[in-house]
N, C-alpha and C positions, 0 to 999 in steps of 0.2 A: 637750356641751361638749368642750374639744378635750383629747384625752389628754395633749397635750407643751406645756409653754409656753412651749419655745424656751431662752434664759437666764437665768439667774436674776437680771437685775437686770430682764426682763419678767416674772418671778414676783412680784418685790417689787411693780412698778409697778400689775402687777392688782392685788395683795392692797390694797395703799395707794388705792385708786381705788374697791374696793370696801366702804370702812370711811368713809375720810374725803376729801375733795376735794383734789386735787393739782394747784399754779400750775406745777408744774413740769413744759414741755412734754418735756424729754429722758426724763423716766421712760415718759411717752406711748408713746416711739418707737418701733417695733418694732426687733428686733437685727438689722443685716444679717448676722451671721456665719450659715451654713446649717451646718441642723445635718445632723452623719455619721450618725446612725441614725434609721430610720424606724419609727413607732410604731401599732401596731392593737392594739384592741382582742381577746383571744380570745372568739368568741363562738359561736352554735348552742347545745351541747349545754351547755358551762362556764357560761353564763348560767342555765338552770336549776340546775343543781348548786348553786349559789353562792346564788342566790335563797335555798336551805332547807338551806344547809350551809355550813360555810365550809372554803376549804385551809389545809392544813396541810404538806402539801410536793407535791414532783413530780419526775420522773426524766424527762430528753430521751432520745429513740431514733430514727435515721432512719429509724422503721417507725409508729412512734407517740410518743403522750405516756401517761403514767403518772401521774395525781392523785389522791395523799390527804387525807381530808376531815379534821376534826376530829369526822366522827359515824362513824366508821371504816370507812368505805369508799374503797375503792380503782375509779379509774371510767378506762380505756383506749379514750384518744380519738387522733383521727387531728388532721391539723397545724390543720385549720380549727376543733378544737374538736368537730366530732361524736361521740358516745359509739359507739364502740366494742362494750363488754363491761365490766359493773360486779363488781367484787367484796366483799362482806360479810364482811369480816374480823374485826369486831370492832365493839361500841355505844360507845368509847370513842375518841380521838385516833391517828392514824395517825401514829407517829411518822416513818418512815424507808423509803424504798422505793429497792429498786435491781435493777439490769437486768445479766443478763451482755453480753456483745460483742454477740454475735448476737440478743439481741433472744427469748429462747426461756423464758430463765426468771426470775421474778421473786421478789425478796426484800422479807419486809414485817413492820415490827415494831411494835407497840403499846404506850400508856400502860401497860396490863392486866399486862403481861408477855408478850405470844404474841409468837412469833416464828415465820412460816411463810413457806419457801421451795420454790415450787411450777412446773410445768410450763407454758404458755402453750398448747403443743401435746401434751403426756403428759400420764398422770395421776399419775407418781410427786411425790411432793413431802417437806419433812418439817413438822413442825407440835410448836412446845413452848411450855409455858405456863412462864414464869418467874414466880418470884414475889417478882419487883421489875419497875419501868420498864425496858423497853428503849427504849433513846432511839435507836441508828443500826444498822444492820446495813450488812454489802456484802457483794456473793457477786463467788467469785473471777472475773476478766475472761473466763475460757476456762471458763466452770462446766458450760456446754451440751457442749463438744468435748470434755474433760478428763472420763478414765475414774475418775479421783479428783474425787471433788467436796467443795470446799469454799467456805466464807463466815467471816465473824467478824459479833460482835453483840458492839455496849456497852450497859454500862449500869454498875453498881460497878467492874466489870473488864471486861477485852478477854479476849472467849473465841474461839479457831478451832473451828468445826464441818468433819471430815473425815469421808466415807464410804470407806471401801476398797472393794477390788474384790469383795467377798464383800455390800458392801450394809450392812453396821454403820457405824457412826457413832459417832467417838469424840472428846471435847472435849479441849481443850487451854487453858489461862492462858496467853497471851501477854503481860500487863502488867498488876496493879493498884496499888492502896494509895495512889493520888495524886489521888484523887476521882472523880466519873463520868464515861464517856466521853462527850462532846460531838457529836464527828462523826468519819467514817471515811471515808476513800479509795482505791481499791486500785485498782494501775495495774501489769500484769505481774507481775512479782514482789516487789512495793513495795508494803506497806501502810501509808499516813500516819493517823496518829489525834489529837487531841487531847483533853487533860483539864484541870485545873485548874493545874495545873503548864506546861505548854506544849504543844509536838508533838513525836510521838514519827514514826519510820521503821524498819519492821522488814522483812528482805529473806527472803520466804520461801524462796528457793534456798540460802541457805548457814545458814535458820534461826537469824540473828542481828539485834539490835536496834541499826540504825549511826549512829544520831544523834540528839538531844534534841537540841528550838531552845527555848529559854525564851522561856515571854510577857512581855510589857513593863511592860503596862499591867496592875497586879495590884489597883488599885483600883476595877475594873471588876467586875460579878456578871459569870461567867461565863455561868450562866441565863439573863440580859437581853442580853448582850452576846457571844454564842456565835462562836468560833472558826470561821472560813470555810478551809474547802481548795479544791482545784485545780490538777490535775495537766495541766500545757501541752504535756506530752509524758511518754515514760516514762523522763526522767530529771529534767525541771525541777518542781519544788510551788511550788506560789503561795499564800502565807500570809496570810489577813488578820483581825485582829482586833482591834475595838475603833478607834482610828484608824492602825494601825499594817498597815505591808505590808514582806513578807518574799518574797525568790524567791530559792528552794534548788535548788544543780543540784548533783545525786550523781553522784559521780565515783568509777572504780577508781583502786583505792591503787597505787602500783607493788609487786612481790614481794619488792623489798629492803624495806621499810616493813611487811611484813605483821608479822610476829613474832604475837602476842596479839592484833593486832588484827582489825574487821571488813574484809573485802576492799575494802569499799566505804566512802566516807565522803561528807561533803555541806560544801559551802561556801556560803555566802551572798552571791550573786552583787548583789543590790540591797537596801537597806532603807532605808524610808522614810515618812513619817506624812502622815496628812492632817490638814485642819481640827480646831482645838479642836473644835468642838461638831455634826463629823460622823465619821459609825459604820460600819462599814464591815457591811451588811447581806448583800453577795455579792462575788462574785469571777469572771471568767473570760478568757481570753487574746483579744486580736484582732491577731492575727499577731503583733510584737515590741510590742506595745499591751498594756493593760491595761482591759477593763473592769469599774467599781466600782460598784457601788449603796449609795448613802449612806442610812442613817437621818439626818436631821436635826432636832437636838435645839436647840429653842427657849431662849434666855434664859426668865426671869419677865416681863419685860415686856411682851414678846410672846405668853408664853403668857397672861396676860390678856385680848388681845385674842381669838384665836382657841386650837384645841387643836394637835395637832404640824401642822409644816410638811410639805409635798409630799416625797416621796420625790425622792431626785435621780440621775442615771444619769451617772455622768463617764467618758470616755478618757482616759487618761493616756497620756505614754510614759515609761517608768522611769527612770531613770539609778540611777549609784553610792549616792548618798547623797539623793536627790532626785525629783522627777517633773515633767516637763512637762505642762500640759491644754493637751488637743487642743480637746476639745467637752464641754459639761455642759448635760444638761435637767432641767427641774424634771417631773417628770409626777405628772399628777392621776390616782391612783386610788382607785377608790371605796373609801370608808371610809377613809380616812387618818390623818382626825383623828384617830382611835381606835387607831392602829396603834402597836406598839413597834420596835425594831432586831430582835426576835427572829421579828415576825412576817413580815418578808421573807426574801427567798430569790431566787437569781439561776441560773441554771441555763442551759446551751450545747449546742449540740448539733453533734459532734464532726466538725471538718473544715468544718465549715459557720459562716458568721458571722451564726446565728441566735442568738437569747437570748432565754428567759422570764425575765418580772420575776414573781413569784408573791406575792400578799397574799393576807388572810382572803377577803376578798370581790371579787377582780377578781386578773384576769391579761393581762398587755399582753405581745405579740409585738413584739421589736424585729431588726430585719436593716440589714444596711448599705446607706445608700441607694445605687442603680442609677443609671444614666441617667436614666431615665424621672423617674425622683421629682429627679433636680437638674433637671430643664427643667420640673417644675411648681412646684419651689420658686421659681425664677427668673423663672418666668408668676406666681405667686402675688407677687413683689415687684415685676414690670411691669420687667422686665428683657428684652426681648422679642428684644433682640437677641442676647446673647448665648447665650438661648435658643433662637435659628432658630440662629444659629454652631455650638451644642451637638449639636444635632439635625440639621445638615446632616453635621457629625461623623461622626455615630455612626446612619446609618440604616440602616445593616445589623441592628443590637443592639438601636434602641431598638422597645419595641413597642406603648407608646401614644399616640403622636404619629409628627405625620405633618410633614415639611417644608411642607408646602402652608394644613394647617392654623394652625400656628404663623405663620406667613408673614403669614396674613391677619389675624391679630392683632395684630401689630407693624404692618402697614401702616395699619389703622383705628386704631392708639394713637397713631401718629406724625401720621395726620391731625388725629385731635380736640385733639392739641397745636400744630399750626398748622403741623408740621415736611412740609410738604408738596410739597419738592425731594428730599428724601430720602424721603419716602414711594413719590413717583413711580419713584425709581431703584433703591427693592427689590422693584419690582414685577418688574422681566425676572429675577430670581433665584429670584422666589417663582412669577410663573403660567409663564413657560417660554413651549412651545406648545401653552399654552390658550388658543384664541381667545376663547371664552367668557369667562374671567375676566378677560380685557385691557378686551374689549369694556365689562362691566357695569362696570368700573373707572374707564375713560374717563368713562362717565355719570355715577358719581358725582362724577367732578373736573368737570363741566361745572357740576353740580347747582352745586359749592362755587364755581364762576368760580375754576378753575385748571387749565384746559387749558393752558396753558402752558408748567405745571409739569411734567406728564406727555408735551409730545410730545416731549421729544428721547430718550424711552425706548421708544417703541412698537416693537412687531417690524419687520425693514425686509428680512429675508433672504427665504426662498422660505417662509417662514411667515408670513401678513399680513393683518392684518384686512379688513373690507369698506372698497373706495373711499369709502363714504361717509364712517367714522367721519375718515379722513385729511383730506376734505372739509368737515368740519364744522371741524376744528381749523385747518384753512387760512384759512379764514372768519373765525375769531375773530383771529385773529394779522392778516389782514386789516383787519379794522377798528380798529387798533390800536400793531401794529409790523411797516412793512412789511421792516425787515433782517430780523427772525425770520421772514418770510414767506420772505422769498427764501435764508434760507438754509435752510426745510424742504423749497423748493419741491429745491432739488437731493439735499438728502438723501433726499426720499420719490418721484424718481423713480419711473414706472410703476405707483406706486401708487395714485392719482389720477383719476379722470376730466379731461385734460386740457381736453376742450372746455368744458368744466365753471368748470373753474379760467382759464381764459384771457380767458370772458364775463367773471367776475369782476372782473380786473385791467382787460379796458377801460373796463369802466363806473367803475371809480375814476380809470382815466386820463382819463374825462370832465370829471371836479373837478379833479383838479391833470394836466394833459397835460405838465405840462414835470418832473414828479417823474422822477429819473434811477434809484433803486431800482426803481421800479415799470415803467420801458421795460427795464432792464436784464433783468427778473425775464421780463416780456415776451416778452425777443428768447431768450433760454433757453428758455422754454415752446415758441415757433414753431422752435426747433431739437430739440427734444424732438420734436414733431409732424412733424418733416422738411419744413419750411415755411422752408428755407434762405433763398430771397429775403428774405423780410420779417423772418428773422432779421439779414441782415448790414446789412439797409439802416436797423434802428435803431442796431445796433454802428459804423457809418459815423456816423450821425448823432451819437453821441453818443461817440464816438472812442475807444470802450473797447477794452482792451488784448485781451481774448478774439477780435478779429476774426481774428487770422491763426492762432490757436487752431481757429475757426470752418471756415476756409477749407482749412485743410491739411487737417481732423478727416474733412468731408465733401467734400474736392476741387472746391471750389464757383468752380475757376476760370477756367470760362466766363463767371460770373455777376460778376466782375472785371474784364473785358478793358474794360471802358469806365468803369471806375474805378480806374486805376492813380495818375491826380494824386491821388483823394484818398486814396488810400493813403501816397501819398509826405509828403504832409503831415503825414499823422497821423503815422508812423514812417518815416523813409526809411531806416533803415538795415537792420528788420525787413524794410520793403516789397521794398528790392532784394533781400536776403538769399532772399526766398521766391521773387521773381520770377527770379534765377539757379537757384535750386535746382529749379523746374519749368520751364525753357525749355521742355522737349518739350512743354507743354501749352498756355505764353502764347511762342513764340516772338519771339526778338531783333527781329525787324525790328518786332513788332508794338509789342514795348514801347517803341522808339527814335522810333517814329511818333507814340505815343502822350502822348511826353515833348516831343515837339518845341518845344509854349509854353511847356516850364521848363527853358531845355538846364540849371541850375544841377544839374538832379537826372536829366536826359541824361549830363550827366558823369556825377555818382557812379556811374547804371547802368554806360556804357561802363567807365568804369577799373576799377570791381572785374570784371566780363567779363574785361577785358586781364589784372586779374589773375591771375584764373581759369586763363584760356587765352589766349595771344599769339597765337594763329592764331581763333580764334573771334570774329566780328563784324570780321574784318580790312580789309572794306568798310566801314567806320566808320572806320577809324585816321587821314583825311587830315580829318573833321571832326575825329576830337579833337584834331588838334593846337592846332586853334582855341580848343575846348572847355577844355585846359591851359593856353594863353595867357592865356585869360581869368579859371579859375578854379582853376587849382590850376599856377602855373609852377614851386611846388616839384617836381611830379613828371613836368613836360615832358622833361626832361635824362633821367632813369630811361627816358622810353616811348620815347622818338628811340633811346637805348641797342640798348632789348629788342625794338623794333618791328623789322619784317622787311618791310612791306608798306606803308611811310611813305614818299612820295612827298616827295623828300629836294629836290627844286626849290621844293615848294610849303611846307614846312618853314621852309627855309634866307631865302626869303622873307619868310614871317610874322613870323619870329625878327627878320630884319632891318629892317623896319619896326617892329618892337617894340623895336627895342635892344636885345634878348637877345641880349651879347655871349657867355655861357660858350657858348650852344645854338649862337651862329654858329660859331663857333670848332670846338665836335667837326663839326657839320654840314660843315663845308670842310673840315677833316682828312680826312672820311670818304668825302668826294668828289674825296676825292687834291690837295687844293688845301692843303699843307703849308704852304706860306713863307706866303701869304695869311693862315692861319689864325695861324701865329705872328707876326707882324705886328701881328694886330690881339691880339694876347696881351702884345705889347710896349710898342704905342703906346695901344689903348684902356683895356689892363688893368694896366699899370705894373706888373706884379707878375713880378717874374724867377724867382722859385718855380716859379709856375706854368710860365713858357716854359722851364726848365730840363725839369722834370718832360714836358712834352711833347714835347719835344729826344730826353727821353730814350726816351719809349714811341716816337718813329718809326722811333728809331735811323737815322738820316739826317746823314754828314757835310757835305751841304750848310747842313744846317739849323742844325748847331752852327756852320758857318762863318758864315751871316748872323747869327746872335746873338752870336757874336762882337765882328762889322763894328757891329751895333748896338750892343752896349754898350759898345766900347773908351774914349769918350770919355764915358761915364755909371758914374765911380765905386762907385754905390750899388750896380749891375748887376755890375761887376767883382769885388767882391768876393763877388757873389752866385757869381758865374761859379769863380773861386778857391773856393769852399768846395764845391762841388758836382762839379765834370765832370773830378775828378781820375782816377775810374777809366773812364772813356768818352772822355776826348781827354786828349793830351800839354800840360797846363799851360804844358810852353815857349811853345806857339804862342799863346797870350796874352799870357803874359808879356813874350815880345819884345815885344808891338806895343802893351804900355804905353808911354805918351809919358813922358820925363824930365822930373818935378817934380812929374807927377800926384798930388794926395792923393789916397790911396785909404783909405778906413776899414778900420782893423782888418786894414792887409798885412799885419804881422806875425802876428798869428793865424792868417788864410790861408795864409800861406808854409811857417810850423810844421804847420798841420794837414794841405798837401799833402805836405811830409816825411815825418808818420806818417803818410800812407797809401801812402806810397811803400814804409816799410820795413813796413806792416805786408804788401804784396804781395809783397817779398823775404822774408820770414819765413813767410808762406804755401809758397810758391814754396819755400823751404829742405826744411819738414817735408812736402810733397808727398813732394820728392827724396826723406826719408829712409825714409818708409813704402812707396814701390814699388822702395828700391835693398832693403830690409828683405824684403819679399815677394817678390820674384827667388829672394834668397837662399835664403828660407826653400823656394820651389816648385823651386831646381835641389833642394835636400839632399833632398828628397820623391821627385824624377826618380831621383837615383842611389842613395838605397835600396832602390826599386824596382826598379831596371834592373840592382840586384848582387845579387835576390834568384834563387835555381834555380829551374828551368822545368822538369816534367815532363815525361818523355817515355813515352810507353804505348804497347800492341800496337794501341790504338784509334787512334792519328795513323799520318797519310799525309805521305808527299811533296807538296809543293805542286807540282812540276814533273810527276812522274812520274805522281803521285795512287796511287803502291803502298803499300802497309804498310811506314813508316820505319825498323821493327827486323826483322832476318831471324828466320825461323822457326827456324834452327838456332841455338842461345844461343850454339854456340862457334866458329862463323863471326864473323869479324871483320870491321868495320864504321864505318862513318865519316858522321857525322852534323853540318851545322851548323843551328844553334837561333837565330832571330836575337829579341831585347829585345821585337818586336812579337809575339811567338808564332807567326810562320811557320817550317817547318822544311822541311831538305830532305836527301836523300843530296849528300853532298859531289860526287860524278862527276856529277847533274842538272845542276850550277853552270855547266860546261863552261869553269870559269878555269883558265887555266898555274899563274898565279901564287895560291896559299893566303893568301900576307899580305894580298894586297891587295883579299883578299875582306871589304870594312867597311860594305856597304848591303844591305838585302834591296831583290831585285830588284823583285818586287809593289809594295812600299810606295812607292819610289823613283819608281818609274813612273808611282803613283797621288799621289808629291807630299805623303803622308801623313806624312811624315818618319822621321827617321834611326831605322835599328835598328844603334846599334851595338855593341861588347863581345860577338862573336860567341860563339858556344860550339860547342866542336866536343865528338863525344864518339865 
């Protein structure tokens, strides 16, 4: 049966399930909370023991365990329960055992009175028979290193046994008269004990006793209900007794506080109770946690039914006045019903989050569950995924499970539940590349008729299963859905037996030959197989957009040049797009020949050409003028513009038997045929804008004189003329040869608006003047700070005449130098002038036109 039963409202549910019949399905349920400790049985050697003895206590050591019986033996076993080394202490009750640090030597007391502390590895020990109960001993934590050796033993009083360094051994009273001692703890220099009265703390370094905590609960036997310790480090006790818990941290006093008192004192960092009718059986730390072992003490009504209830195992976490549960088990060990609060015992093993639970007849190992044991708790509730998630985790750490294995549990749980899309898609997480396991996988989805489910998961990279398994599933989608077909046929490229899959698809296209999935799937497979022709000529047929995809992908445009119409049909604007973009392959002439029974889509070639390049196909350019006439005259005017190579007879022609007045009109400007062109601007097109504006690009005073002559006696025109050709012809010359009486709309607007543009060209004209009479100014004052600035003269200049060195070598020889503004210089006698004043040009410059150097310098 199983050691733990999880929580205790599934303790209650078994016990009520096992008695009388229960409608109530919630008690049924199992708890999802997981539980934090994990639970074994101790077995091997402790199974015998216990068969023909019962325990009575036990000491943790990370070397071994230490169990006394109640037939007074002591039995030294390793973690699994193996024996060890037995020892015969005594035919009576083992009360108390304990271990120093090291693990070397052992203390052990008796109903009888013995009390014997002896070597594991010597043979020194010491051995006394008291003649009362000894109930606890402890030997000091360093008793093996420590040249002094001591321990304490209770029983009416607290005695210190010391050996000095001579080998005697001398007792001491540390505490009685407050009833017998219960149990003892010693942690460095700290010994915790309790009695009837409470717990005491006495510091063996400064051989003072620094704090009593009184018990609570005083209507408790202490006998039944025995005082638990527990030292969480070597300053914090953990107190618990009866349903009361106590955690004491001993603190130094400051030296201003010492006076009479102990150096040390203790404060009561948490306190706090559990359950009325549970007992607190043990005690030990799990990190800032508490674990408690409850006795639980039945009402009468219950105990009617059955004898005591399960032991219970709870974490808590402390607080000030209070405790949170973390997790609580009920667990079943043997003999329980029979059990009291006195006959458990909970015991730790230090640094480690181990803990024995110890009864008369069974002992359970409990540790903190690992990885391991949450991803079997998590398989044990068919939690499967979040046990692969757990285990993908942590597969460095975990070490009995395997991602692979877990994998395939969750995918056959997800099958048998029907969930079989999601089963298919944790298969590439779980086999990887295992071919093997994708393989046998496939089969069983075939077995259940859900290959469908799984193909959009199969391997597709350079790891891939055999062509066939691909081929089977093609098959199936085949007979059934041919989108799914054609969209695996592109995703499982290469993978495939094409010739294979292609027989396929025609013998269906024997039953439906007009289905467009299945030509399209087709013309893909025969481009797959590099069977280009019979690829493009279903893409033609069936006018799918992949054609020029096709064409470019594999340059297939030879296998075009006699299907350019039906390209243009299908897309013209793609079709010329590609057929500009490779002329080098289907060349202009070819494609212009080939368009010739659609010029509609002749034009569009030609004009995006011209747009392309204005010199490119320029042996076309007297067709298209045709070609714009007919089908695009919005952009005949642009090509006439930009054309260079337009045959302006043949042009001006077509125009004019079409009545394309704007196209006549530039065509005769451009053939120097102005007044014609205006003419028919004035009398075809009535628009004076227009003949203005063209007046104006030929800049021709003929031309403004016959639009003049034409409009003098056409008001509308006049005014057109007034408002325009104020800054290109003198207005008078209109004006006068207005006739007296003429109305003419809106003179006066006109009149006014040639006035302002008359002054706004005198006020132009003004601020001209003012910015270059301004900059003059500004560039002489620039000249004649310049031309007043001194000129260097050094032993490094020459004469420009003579080409000598200009200053004499004697410094006191005197000298005569002139220096002219351009930096030529010369000796005054090169000059060969009579007259000194009227030396005002250098010669060089003068000569060369470069201008004046004047403001001479003589020196």
């Amino acid at each position: 049966y199983d050691l733990v039963c999880g929580s205790m409202a599934e303790v209650v549910a078994e016990e009520v399930e096992s008695n009388e019949e229960s409608t109530d399905e919630s008690e049924e349920e199992e708890s999802e909370d997981e539980p934090k400790l994990k639970y074994e049985r101790l077995a091997n050697g402790v199974t015998t023991v216990l068969q023909n003895d019962a325990a009575s206590c036990m000491i943790v050591h990370d070397k071994f365990l230490a169990l006394g019986t109640h037939g007074g033996k002591v039995f030294l076993l390793d973690v699994q329960g193996n024996e060890i080394e037995k020892f015969e202490i005594s035919s009576v009750k083992i009360n108390q055992i304990s271990l120093d640090d090291g693990g070397d030597y052992i203390g052990v007391c008796c109903e009888d009175g013995k009390v014997q502390v002896f070597g594991l590895y010597s043979k020194e020990g010491f051995h006394e028979n008291m003649d009362y109960p000894v109930k606890v001993v402890a030997l000091n934590p360093h008793f093996g290193k420590s040249s002094i050796k001591q321990f304490v033993t209770g029983g009416n009083k607290l005695l210190l046994y010391e050996r000095n360094w001579l080998g005697r051994w001398k007792t001491a009273v540390l505490h009685e008269g407050e009833g017998p001692i219960s149990n003892i703890k010693w942690r460095d220099n700290l010994i915790a004990w309790s009695n009837s009265v409470g717990v005491k703390i006495y510091d063996t370094a400064t051989k003072q006793r620094i704090t009593s905590v009184p018990r609570d609960n005083t209507s408790l036997r202490s006998d039944m209900y025995p005082c638990r310790l527990c030292w969480k480090d070597s300053v914090t006790l953990i107190i618990g007794w009866g349903n009361s818990i106590k955690i004491c941290s001993v603190k130094e006093r400051h030296p201003n506080e010492l006076r009479d008192l102990p150096s040390r004192y203790v404060e009561i960092v948490s306190a706090f109770e559990t359950e009325q009718n549970m007992y607190i059986s043990g005690i030990a730390p799990l990190g800032d946690q508490l674990v408690i072992l409850h006795y639980v003490k039945e009402d009468l009504e219950q105990m009617e039914k059955q004898n005591h209830a399960r032991p219970r195992l709870d974490i808590v976490q402390p607080l000030s006045e209070s405790c949170e549960e973390i997790s609580s088990d009920a667990l079943t060990v043997r003999g329980f019903q029979g059990n009291e609060c006195r006959d458990y015992s909970l015991e730790h093993a230090e640094g480690e989050s181990h803990f024995y639970i110890i009864s008369p007849k069974d002992i359970v190992f409990a540790r903190e569950r690992d990885q391991d044991d949450h991803i079997d708790w998590l398989l044990d509730k068919k939690k499967y995924e979040e046990a692969l998630m757990a285990v993908e985790i942590s597969q460095k750490t975990v070490k009995r499970h395997k991602v692979k294995d877990i994998g395939l549990a969750f995918i056959n749980h997800l099958v048998e539940i029907g969930e079989f899309d999601k089963a298919a898609r944790k298969c590439q997480t779980v086999f990887g590349k295992s071919m093997d396991l994708w393989e046998n996988e496939v089969l069983r989805f075939k077995e259940i008729g859900q290959l469908k489910a799984i193909s959009l998961y199969l391997p597709r990279g350079d790891q891939r299963l055999r062509p066939l398994i691909y081929e089977m599933i093609l098959h199936e989608f085949l007979k059934s859905d041919y989108e799914g077909f054609a969209t695996l046929i592109k995703h499982w490229q290469g993978m495939y037996n094409n010739k294979t899959v292609v027989q396929a698809v025609l013998d269906h296209l024997r039953r439906d030959p007009q289905n467009k999935i299945l030509l399209t799937t087709l013309a893909e497979l025969y481009a797959y197989d590099q069977r280009y022709d019979k690829a493009l000529e279903i893409y033609l047929r069936l006018r799918h957009e992949n054609i020029f995809q096709l064409i470019h992908k594999h340059s297939l445009f030879d296998a075009i040049k006699d299907k350019i119409v039906l390209l243009m049909e299908f897309d013209k604007e793609k079709a010329v797009d590609m057929l500009l973009d490779n002329a080098d392959k289907i060349s202009i002439e070819k494609v212009v020949e080939s368009l010739e029974s659609r010029p509609e889509y002749q034009h569009l070639y030609l004009h995006k050409l011209f747009k392309m390049d204005h010199h490119k196909g320029k042996q076309y350019h007297e067709k298209q003028i045709s070609l714009y006439a007919e089908y695009d005259r919005s952009n005949l005017l642009p090509f006439l513009r930009d054309s260079t190579h337009c045959p302006l007879e043949k042009a001006l022609e077509i125009c004019q038997q079409r009545n394309f007045v704007e196209e006549t009109v530039f065509l005769l400007s451009r053939m120097g045929n102005s007044h014609q062109a205006l003419q028919m601007i004035m009398k075809e097109m009535q628009d004076v804008d227009k003949a203005i504006e063209f007046a104006k690009q030929q800049d021709d005073a003929e031309l403004w004189e016959d639009l003049i002559l034409y409009s003098i006696d056409k008001p509308p025109f006049i005014t057109g003329l007034l408002n325009n050709i104020g800054t290109h012809v003198d207005p008078i010359l209109l004006i006068r040869r207005i006739k007296e009486g003429m109305e003419i709309p809106n003179l006066r607007d006109s009149l006014v608006k040639i006035l302002q543009d008359y002054n706004l060209q005198i006020l132009l004209r003004e601020g001209c003047k003012k910015i270059i009479v301004s900059d003059c100014l500004t560039l002489l004052k620039k000249m004649h700070r310049t031309q007043r600035r001194g000129i260097r003269v050094g032993e490094e200049n020459i004469c420009e005449s003579c080409h000598n060195a200009l200053l004499p070598g004697d410094g006191a020889q005197s000298f005569k130098v002139v220096v002219f503004n351009c930096r030529h210089m010369f000796h005054l006698e090169c000059l060969r002038v009579d007259d000194e004043n009227i030396l005002q040009f250098c010669n060089i410059c003068n000569a060369k036109r470069r201008g004046p150097g004047s403001g001479v310098i003589e020196l």
